[in-house]
C-alpha positions as CSV (number, residue, x, y, z in Angstrom):
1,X,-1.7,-1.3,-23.6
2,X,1.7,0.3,-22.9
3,X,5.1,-1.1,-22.8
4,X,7.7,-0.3,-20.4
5,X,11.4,-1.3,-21.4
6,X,13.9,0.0,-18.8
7,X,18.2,0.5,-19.9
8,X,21.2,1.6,-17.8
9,X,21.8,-0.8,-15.5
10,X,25.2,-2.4,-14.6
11,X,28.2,-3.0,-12.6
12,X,29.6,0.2,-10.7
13,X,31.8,0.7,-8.0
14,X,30.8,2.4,-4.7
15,X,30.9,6.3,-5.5
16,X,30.0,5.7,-9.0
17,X,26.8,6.9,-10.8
18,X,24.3,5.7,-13.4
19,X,21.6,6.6,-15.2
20,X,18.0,4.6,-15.4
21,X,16.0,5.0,-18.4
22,X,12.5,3.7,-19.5
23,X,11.1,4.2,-22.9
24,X,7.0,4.2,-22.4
25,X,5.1,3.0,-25.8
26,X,1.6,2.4,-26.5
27,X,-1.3,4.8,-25.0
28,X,-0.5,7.3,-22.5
29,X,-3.0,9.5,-21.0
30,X,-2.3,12.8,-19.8
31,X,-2.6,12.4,-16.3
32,X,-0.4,9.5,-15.3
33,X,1.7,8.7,-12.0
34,X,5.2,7.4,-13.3
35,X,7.8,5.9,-10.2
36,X,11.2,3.9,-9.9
37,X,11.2,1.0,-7.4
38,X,13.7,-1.7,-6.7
39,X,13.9,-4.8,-5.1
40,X,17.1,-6.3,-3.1
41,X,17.3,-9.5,-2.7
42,X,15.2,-11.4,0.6
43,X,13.4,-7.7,0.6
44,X,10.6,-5.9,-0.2
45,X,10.1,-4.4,-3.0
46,X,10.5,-0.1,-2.1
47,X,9.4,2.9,-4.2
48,X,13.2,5.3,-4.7
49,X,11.6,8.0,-6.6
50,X,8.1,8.7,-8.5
51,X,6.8,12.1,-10.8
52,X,3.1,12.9,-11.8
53,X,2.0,14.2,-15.0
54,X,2.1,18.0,-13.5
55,X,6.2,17.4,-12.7
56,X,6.0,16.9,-8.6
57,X,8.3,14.5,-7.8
58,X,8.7,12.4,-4.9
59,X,11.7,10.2,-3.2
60,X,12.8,8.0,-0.7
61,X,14.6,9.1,2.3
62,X,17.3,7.2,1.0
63,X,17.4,8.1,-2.2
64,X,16.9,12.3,-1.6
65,X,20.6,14.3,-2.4
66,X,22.0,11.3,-4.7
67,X,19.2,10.6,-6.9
68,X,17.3,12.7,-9.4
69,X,14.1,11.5,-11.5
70,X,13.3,13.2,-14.8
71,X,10.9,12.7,-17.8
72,X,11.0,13.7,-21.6
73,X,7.4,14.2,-22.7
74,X,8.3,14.0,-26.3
75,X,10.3,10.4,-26.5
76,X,7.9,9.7,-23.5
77,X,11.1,8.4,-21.2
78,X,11.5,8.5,-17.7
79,X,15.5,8.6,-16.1
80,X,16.5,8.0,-13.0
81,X,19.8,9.7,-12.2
82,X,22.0,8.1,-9.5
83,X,24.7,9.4,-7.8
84,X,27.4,8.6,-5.3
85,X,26.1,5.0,-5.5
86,X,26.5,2.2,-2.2
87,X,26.6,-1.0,-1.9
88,X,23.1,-0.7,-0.1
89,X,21.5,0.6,-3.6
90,X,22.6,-3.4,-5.4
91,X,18.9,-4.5,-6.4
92,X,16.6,-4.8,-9.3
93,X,15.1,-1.4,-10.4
94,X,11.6,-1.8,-12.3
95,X,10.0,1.0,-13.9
96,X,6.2,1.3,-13.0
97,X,3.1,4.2,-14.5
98,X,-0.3,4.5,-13.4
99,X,-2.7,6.3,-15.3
100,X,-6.2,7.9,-14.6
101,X,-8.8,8.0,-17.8
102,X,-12.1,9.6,-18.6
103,X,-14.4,8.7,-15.9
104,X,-12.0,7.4,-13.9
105,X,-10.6,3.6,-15.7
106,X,-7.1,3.3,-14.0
107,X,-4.6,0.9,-15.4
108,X,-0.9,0.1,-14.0
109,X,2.0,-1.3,-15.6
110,X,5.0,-2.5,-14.3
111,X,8.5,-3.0,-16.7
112,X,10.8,-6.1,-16.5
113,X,13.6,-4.4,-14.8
114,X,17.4,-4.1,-15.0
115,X,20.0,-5.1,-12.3
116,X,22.0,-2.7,-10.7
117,X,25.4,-3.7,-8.4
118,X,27.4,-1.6,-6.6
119,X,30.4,-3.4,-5.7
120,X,34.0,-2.7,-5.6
């Protein structure tokens, strides 16, 4: 069982930047797939940016020269930094891992979200 609780989101204006965080607790294996979506409102739900166990990272055309994703093995945290914010990036942003175990048992997990708005 792991738990996913994500922090950071808020009201910014365009331009603006915040930072995404998601405290992972419970069992974590060692090789583990751990992204950022987020879902606008009558769309689908996107990936912005993931990073694997090993530290490759991944992003969204969209997202690549304004947004950064990070992890902290030891408080086991993911962060999404996000710069120069538009009104295009207003949507939920969940916080998702997938994980690989001996012999191959997979499990996913998907946080509750937080609300970003960019808005002036």
């Amino acid at each position: 069982q792991v738990q996913l609780v994500e922090s950071g989101g808020g009201l910014v204006q365009p331009g603006g930047s915040l930072r995404l965080s998601c405290a992972a607790s419970g069992s974590i294996s060692s090789i583990f797939v751990m992204g950022w979506y987020r879902q606008a409102p009558g769309k689908e739900r996107e990936l912005v940016a993931r990073i694997t166990n090993s530290g490759g990272t991944t992003y969204a055309d969209s997202a690549k020269g304004r947004f950064t994703i990070s992890r902290d093995n030891a408080k086991n945290t993911l962060y999404l930094q996000m710069n120069s914010l538009k009104a295009e990036d207003t949507a939920v942003y969940y916080c998702k891992i997938n994980q690989v175990w001996l012999f191959g048992k997979r499990d996913e997990y998907w946080g509750q979200g937080t609300q970003v708005t960019v808005s002036a």
